[in-house]
Residue, then its C-alpha position, 0 to 999 in steps of 0.5 A: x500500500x503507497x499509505x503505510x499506517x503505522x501505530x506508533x508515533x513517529x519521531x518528526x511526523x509533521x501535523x496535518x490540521x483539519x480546518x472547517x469553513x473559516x475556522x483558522x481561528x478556531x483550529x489551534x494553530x500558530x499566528x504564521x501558519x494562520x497568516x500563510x494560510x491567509x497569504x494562500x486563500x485558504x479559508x477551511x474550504x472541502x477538500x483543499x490541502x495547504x502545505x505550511x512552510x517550517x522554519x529554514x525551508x523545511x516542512x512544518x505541517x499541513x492544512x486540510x479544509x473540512x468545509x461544513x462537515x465533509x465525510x471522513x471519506x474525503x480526507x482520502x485526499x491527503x494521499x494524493x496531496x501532501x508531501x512524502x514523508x511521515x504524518x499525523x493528525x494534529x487533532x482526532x477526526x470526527x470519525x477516526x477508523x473512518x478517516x484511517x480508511x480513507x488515507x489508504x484507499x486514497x493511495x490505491x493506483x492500478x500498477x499492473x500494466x506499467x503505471x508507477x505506484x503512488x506517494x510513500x507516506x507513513x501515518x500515525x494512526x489516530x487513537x484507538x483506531x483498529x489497524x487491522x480491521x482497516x487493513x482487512x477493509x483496504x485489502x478487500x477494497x483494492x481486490x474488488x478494484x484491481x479484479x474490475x480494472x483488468x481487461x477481458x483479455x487477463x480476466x476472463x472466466x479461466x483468469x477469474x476462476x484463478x483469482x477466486x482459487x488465489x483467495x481461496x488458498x489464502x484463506x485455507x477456502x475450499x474450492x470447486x468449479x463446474x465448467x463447460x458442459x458439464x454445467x448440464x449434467x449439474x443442472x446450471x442450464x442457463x449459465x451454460x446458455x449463455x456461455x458457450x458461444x465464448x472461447x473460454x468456458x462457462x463456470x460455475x465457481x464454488x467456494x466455501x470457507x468456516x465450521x460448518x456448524x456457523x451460520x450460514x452466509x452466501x455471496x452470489x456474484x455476477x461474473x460475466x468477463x465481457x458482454x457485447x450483448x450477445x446476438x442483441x449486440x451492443x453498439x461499440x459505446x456500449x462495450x467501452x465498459x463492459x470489462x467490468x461487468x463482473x463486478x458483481x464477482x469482484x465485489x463479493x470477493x473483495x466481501x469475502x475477502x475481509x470476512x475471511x481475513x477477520x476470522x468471523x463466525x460463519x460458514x461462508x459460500x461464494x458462487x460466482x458463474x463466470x461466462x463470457x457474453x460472446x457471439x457465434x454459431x451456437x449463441x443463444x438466440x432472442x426467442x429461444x426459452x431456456x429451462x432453468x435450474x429450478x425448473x422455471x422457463x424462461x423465454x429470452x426477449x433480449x440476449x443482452x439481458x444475460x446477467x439475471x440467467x446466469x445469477x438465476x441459476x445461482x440463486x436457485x442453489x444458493x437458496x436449497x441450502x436457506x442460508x441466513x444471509x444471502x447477498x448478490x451483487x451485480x452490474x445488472x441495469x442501466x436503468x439503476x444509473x438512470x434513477x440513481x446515477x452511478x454513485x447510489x447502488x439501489x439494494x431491494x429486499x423484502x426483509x425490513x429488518x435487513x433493509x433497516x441495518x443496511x439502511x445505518x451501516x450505509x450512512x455509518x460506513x459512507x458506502x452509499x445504497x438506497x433501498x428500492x421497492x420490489x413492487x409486485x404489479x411490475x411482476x406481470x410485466x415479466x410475463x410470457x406467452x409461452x414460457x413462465x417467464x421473460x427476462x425482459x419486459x417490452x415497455x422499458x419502464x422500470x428495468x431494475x424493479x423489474x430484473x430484481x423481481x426476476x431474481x425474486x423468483x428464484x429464491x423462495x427459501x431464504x428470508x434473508x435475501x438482498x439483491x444488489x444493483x452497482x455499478x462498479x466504477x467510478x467516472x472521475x477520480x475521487x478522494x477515496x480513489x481514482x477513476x476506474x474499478x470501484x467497490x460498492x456496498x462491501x464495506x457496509x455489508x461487511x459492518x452488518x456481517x461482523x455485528x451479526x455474526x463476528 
């Protein structure tokens, strides 16, 4: 990590003051640092660092605005904005394990193909803060980020299947996968289907982790490698992105690496079907209708609604086994982003009580969801003339409603069931991390998990 967090105090760590809007006064600082802050505009507006000069040339600190009360997530910034060398805070942050995270997962860089690494920085960590649970969040952050920044090219369904192997023998995992045709045989039809036009075969990874006696969580994520939308082909815009369309996979493993690495009481189940949405003779075809494993038929209004097949599948073993938690996670709709842009993952469920925990561990964790409605009547929309179900609806109006109540059908056992629509990405750099793969939800999941079940 380019921000190393060190839980002793470090001999000439220099002082990072945290400054609200026109708080100078108020901030416990020196007449000269007062009056450079003024020479330089600085007023404790959001976001902006002031390096302080010290005596004979030499750094004496830094100014950090926290405008009208910015989240600790924004103190990410200061990974990219001061100085290298050792740092502390002068006084405790509002939210101090908070503020910890955000140091180092403001440093994160993708360095894979060739881009230098970040700033070396050392920082005190604030007191009574938990080092290593910041570690275990910034860990499962950056390999959510890192397995979402990879190109198909070095993560498809084989690459994928390898990093889901990596963690597993980190963590002591066991592991199975299901590929290729072998898929009928085990009755994971539509992860077949909608795989197997692809060079690289379809999966289904299974990874299991914890006593068996310990209550009962499962991650399912969508591990589609690339989607061109398959003969319902996508225009070339719409592929730009489509590298990231396994992270729903990516996140749930960045999920189950912090769970794993915290050593809690559960016996944890991740399946990921991993698939590449791909175009040749044997695609599946719109109109073609498909078998799923639970029995339920499903006719294809549109190939390039593929994530709900193969999460369907998924979903039906996940819930044979009425684990007490069952999560999935997936890039599903363009019709999320539409109604909550791509900062704002909607979450659905019919549990209140889960609804409610997510609902604090959000605002707590500054992970960002928002419950939407699994609104019944939409179900109609999803209907068939000749199969039990569509996977798409023909009036456009409300796409994630709609993809969340296919999904619905698909888990009947478990109450506590939580669907996840993420985008996965971040558009523009921010102070928590740049432009690029991004993790969402995790680290409010990971609170309600560790409170539930630690």
């Amino acid at each position: 990590m380019p921000v190393e967090l060190v839980e002793k105090k470090l001999p000439g760590a220099l002082p990072v003051h945290l400054v609200a809007r026109d708080g100078l006064e108020a901030a416990g600082l020196a007449p000269a640092a007062v009056a450079w802050a003024r020479a330089n505009g600085f007023s404790g507006e959001a976001g902006r660092t002031l390096v302080v000069p010290g005596e004979k040339g030499a750094l004496g600190g830094a100014l950090f605005g926290i405008g009208d009360g910015e989240g600790a997530l924004a103190l990410g910034a200061l990974s990219k904005a001061l100085p290298e060398g050792d740092w502390h805070f002068a006084s405790a942050p509002a939210e101090p394990e908070l503020a910890a995270t955000a140091l180092v997962l403001g440093g994160y860089v993708f360095t894979r193909y060739g881009k230098k690494s970040g700033k070396a920085l050392r920082f005190v960590l604030p007191a009574g803060v938990d080092a290593g649970r910041v570690r275990r969040i910034a860990d499962g952050v950056f390999l959510t980020r890192d397995l979402v920044n990879t190109p198909t090219s070095d993560m498809g369904p084989e690459e994928l299947e390898k990093a889901v192997r990596s963690l597993a023998a980190a963590h002591s995992a066991e592991i199975s996968v299901v590929t290729g045709d072998d898929l009928l045989d085990r009755n994971f039809p539509m992860i077949h289907a909608v795989g197997r036009a692809s060079t690289g075969a379809p999966r289904l990874i299974d990874m299991r982790w914890g006593p068996q006696g310990a209550p009962k969580v499962t991650l399912v994520g969508k591990g589609v490698c690339f989607d061109t939308g398959g003969l319902d082909i996508k225009p070339s815009s719409g592929m730009l992105l489509m590298k990231k369309d396994m992270g729903g996979a990516a996140n749930v493993l960045g999920l189950a690496s912090m769970i794993m690495a915290a050593g809690l009481n559960v016996r944890l189940r991740v399946l990921i079907p991993a698939v590449e949405n791909s175009i040749a003779g044997n695609a599946f075809r719109p109109g073609d209708v498909l078998t799923s494993r639970k029995g339920v038929t499903v006719e294809i209004g549109n190939t390039d609604a593929e994530g709900r097949l193969v999460l369907a599948d998924a979903l039906a073993l996940a819930d044979e086994e009425e684990p007490q938690l069952l999560v999935d996670m997936a890039t599903l709709t363009g019709a999320a982003r539409v109604a909550l842009g791509p900062d704002l993952p909607p979450f659905y469920t019919g549990d209140d009580a889960l609804a409610s925990d997510l609902a604090a561990a959000s605002v707590a964790a500054e992970d960002p969801l928002w419950r939407m409605p699994l609104w019944r009547p939409y179900d109609a929309k999803l209907s068939s003339k000749i199969a039990d179900i569509n996977n798409v609806t023909t009036d456009g109006f409300a796409g994630s409603i709609t993809a969340a109540l296919f999904l619905k059908r698909f888990v009947e056992k478990t109450a506590g069931w939580a669907h996840f629509d993420i985008f996965a990405w971040n558009p523009a750099d921010r102070a928590y991390g740049p432009a690029g793969g991004e993790a969402q939800g995790i680290r409010a999941l990971e609170r309600i998990i560790s409170k539930r079940f630690g």
